[in-house]
N, C-alpha and C positions, 0 to 999 in steps of 0.2 A: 201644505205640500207633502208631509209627509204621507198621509193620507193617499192624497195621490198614489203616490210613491207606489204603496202599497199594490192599490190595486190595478196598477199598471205593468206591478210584479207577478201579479194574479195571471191577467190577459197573455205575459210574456209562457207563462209554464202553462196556461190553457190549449185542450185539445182544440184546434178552429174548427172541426165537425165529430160531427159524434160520431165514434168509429164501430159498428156492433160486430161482434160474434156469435157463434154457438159454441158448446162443450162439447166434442167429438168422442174424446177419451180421458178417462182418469190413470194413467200409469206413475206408480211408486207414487213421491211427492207430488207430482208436476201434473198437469194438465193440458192434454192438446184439444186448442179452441181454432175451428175452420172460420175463413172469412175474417179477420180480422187482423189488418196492414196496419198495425201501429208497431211502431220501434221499440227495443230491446230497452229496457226502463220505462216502458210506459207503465204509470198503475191504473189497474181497471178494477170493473165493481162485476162479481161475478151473482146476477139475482135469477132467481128461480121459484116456483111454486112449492116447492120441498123446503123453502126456506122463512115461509111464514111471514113473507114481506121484507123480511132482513135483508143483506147483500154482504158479502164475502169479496175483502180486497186483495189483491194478488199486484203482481209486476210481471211483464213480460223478459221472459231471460235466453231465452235462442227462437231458433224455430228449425223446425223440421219438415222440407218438402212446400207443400203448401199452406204448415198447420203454425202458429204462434204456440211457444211452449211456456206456460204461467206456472211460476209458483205462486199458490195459495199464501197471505197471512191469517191463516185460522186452518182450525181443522175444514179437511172435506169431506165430512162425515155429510152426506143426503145429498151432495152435489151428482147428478145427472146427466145424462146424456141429451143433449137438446137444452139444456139452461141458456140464459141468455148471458152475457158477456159486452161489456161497454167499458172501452178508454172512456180516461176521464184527464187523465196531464200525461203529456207527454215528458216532462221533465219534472223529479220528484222534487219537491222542496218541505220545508220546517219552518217554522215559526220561531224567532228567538226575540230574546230580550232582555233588562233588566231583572224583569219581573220572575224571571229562572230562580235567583240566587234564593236556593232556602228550599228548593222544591225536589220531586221526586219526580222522576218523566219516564215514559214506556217507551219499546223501539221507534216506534211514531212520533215521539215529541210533544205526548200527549199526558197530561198532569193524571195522576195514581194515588196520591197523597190524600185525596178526598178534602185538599185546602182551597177545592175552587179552579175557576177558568183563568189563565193566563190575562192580562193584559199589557196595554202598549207594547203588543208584539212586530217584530216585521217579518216577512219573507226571505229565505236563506236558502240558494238550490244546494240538496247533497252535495253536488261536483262540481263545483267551484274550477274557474281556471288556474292551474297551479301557481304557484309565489314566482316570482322572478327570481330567477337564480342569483343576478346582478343586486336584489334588493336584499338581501341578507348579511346585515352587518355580523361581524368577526364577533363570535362568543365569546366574550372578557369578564362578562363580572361575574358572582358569584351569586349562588343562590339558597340560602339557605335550605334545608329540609327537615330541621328539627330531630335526624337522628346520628349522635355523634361522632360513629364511625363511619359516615360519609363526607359530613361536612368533612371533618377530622382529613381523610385520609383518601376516600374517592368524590372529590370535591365535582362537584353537580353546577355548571353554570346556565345564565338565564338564558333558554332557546336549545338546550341538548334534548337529545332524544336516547335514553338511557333503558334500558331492559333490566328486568330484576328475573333473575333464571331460577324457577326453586319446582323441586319435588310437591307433590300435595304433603300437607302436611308440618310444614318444616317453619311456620310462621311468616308468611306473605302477606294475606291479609290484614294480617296486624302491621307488618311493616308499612303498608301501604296505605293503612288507616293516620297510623302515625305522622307519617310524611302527610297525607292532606289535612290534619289538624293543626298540625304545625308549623305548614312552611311558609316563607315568607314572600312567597308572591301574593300578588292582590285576589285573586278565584280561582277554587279549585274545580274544575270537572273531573267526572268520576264517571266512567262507565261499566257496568257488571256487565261482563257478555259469557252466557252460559253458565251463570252461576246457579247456583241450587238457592230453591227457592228461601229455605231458611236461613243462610246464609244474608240474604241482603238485608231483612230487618235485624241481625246481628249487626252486621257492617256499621249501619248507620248508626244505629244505638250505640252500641260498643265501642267499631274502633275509630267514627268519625265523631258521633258524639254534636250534642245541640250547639256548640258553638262552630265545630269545626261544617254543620250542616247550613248555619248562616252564611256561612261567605264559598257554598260550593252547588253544584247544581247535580244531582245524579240519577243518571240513565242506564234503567235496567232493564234485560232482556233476559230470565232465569233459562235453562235447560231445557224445560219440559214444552217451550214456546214453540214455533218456527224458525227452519233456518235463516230465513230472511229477515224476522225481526230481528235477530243475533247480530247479523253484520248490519242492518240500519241503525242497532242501537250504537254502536262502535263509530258507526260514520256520524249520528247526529252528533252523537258528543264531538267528532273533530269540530263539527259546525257550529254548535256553541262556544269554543273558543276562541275559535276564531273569530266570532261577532266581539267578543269581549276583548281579545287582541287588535284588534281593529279599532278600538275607542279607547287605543293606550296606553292596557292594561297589561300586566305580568298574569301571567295564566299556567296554571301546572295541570296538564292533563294526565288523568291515571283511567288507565285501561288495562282492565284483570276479564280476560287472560285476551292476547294474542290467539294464542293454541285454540281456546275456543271459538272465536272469529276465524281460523282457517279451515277449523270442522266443519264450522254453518256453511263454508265458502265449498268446502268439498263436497257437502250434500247436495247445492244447487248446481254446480258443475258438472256433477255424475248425472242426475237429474235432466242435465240441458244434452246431454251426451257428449259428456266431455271423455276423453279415454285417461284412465288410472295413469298417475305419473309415477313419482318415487312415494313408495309406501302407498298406493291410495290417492294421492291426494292430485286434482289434474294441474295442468298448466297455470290456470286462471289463478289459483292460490298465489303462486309466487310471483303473480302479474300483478296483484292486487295488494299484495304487501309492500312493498315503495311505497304503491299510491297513497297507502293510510298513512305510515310513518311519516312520509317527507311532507306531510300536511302541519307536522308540530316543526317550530323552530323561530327564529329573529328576523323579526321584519322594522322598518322603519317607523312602523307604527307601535308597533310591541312585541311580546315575544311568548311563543307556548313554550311551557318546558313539557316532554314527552317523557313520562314513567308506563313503560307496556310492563306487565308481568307475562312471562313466557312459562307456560306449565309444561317442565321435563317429563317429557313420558315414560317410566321407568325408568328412571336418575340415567338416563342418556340422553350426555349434554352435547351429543353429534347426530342427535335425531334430525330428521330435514327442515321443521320449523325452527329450530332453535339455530342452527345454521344459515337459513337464510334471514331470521331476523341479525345476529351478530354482524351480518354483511351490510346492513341498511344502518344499524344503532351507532350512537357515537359513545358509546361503553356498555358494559353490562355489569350488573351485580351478582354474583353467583350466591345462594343459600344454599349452605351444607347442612345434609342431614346428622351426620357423625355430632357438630356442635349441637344441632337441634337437641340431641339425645344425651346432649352433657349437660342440658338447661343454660347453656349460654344464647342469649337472647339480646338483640336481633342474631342470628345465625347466618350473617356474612363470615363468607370464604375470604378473606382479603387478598389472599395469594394468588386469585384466580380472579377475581374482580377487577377493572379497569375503568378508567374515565378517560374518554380520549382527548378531553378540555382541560386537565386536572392543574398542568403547566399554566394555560393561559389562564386559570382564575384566581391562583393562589401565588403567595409568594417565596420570593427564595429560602425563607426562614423557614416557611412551613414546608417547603417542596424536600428540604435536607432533613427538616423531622421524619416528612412521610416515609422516605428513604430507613429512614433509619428505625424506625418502629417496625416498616416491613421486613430490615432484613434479621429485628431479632423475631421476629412471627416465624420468619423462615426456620433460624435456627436452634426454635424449640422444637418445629415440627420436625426436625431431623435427630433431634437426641430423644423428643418423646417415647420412642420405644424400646429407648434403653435406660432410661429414668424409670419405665413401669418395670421393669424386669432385675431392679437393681444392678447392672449392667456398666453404670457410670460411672466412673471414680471422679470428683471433682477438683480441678485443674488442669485436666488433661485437656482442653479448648478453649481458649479466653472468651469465644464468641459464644461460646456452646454455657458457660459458667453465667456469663451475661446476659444471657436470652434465660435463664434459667432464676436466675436473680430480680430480673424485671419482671416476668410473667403475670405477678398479682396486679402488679403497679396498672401493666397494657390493660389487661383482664377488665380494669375498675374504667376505662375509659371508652372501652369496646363495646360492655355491657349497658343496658338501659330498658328500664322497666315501662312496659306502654304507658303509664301515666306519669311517670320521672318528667316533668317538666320543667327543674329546678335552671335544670343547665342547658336547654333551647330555645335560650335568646336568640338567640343568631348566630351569624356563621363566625361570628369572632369571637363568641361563648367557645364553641367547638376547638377555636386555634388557641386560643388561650389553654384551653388544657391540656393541649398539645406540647405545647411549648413549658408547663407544668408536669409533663411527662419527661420530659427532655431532661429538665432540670435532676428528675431522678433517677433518669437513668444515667446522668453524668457522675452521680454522688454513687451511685452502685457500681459503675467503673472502677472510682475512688476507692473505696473500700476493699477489692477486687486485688486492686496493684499491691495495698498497703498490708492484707492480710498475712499470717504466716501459713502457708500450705498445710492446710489439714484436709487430706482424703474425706470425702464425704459432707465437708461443710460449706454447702454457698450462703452467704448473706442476700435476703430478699428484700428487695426494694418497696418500702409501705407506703 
């Protein structure tokens, strides 16, 4: 049956006649192809004499007048005027499977790894009809991530869709490595969209690593590709998770970067003649960001947890991507540069960071920790410029003396080296040191009352 199945999914995404064109014109990316009445996502084979027998595959993305306007996937270096042009599906689909987990896939859905052809795969269309609003159980349990000052303090639950907002630079990659090595959902997908090419055999080697590459499936579309592979790598990945949430499973999908999926999205836009929006970027971007996002989250069946990375362009955190993803995300993580450049690592902002689940997956014990961790974070960050400046007499703030006391103590729980595996058991590894934190910062209170006032002396908390 399943068999069937298959290729009755085939006949469903089949064009019922062959639809041909010509090449009219080559303008910028795109190409306008006369004669040819196939719909906006058809992919067609663009073949030619200049092409040596080969064929060049493109998708249809507006049209103009009487002409279909295609983006190319490949260059169109020798494509001509008069080439021949054929739909081939009218509806794009992927191939997914088991058989993913371990592998390496192109914006196509197509193995890279040089480990061979896929098998027992099925048929998956990109555009799925969206989840029922109604089928989306309440976000409550918690979901590990393996890195301590989230579990800790922006608690992550199964089915959120969470944004990590950072600079180049400032350690994302590695945080995000991190988090799919070690979290404790069942598979992780990974999607690299617009990454530079060296960067992805670092990714995997480095910060996902052969164990964490067994139980995760990752799809890459470097920079230097098409814009359209860009955003198909981005979509297939929602589509492998979804096959995998669909059979039960806990699924943590990471997508680096956002930003560049709205770039690819802005090339074909302009391309289709779309007119410039805010900054550049047309309508269709921010039409098209819901659609991606609201594809991770808890269904009856299972749950994706959504990790986008959002690349700040020029550390402004009110750019129009970054703004409209915070509008669609149920938290975001902020990375500061300032910490990056003190060697504190991960280089979570905590003060600017949020989790909008953080209440419904943690408890009241941990929720009056978090509280209270953040608000000595707060008030170091307000005497720090008067502790560099020797500016501070100490006792003059009980809050200001106690944030100032703790510091090493927070420091040692906030801190974690990409390979510190010691303490990312789980999400109750994390509360526990929480609550181990707690403990001394209650005894550094204690000390604090009991002291004789001496100018310039705080007790720190070890």
């Amino acid at each position: 049956m399943s068999l069937l199945t298959e290729q009755l999914g085939i006949l469903d995404h089949a064009a019922p006649l062959e639809l041909r064109g010509t090449v009219a014109e080559v303008r910028g990316l795109a190409l306008r192809v006369a004669d040819l009445p196939a719909p906006i996502g058809a992919m067609v084979a663009i073949r030619g004499k200049n092409h040596h027998g080969s064929r060049l595959d493109g998708e249809v993305v507006g049209f103009e007048h009487d002409q279909a306007i295609v983006m190319p996937l490949g260059p169109t270096t020798g494509v001509r005027r008069g080439d021949r042009v054929t739909a081939e599906h009218f509806t794009p689909f992927v191939r997914v499977g088991e058989s993913l987990l371990g592998r390496v896939l192109d914006g196509m859905g197509r193995p890279m790894d040089g480990a061979g052809p896929l098998a027992d795969t099925v048929l998956r269309p990109l555009t799925p009809t969206p989840v029922d609003p109604l089928d989306r159980p309440l976000i409550n349990q918690p979901l590990a991530t393996g890195v301590r000052a989230i579990d800790a303090l922006v608690s992550v639950g199964r089915g959120q869709r969470i944004g990590v907002f950072a600079a180049p630079g400032v350690g994302k990659s590695t945080l995000l490595g991190t988090m799919a090595r070690h979290t404790a959902a069942d598979v992780s997908v990974i999607a690299l969209v617009g990454e530079r090419g060296r960067e992805v055999r670092d990714f995997i080697d480095n910060n996902l690593g052969p164990d964490g590459l067994a139980r995760s499936v990752v799809i890459c579309a470097t920079s230097d590709q098409p814009a359209l592979l860009r955003i198909r790598a981005a979509v297939v990945a929602a589509v492998v998770a979804e096959y995998f949430r669909d059979n039960g499973l806990d699924v943590m999908l990471i997508m680096d970067s956002v930003t560049r999926f709205c770039q690819a999205q802005r090339q074909v836009g302009l391309a289709a003649g779309e007119p410039p929006a805010t900054k550049g970027y047309p309508p269709s971007v921010f039409s098209m960001l819901p659609t991606l996002l609201e594809r991770s989250g808890r269904t009856s069946k299972g749950s994706i947890t959504g990790v986008y990375s959002v690349l700040v362009e020029g550390d402004d955190i009110n750019e129009p991507i970054s703004d409209a993803c915070r509008g669609v995300l149920d938290g975001h993580i902020q990375l500061s540069r300032d910490l990056a450049q003190k060697g504190h690592y991960p280089a979570i902002d905590l003060l600017t960071s949020v989790s909008r689940v953080v209440d419904d997956v943690t408890g009241g014990d941990q929720q009056n920790a978090r509280r209270e961790v953040l608000n000595l974070i707060h008030s170091y960050h307000e005497v720090e410029d008067l502790l560099n400046i020797g500016a501070y007499a100490a006792g003059s703030n009980p809050d200001f003396d106690l944030a100032i006391a703790c510091k090493p103590a927070v420091d040692r729980l906030l801190q974690q080296g990409r390979n510190e595996v010691k303490d990312v058991a789980g999400f109750e590894a994390a509360r526990s040191q929480l609550m181990a934190l707690m403990q001394k910062i209650g005894q550094a209170q204690q000390q604090l009352k009991q002291r004789t006032r001496q100018p310039g002396i705080v007790p720190a908390a070890r």
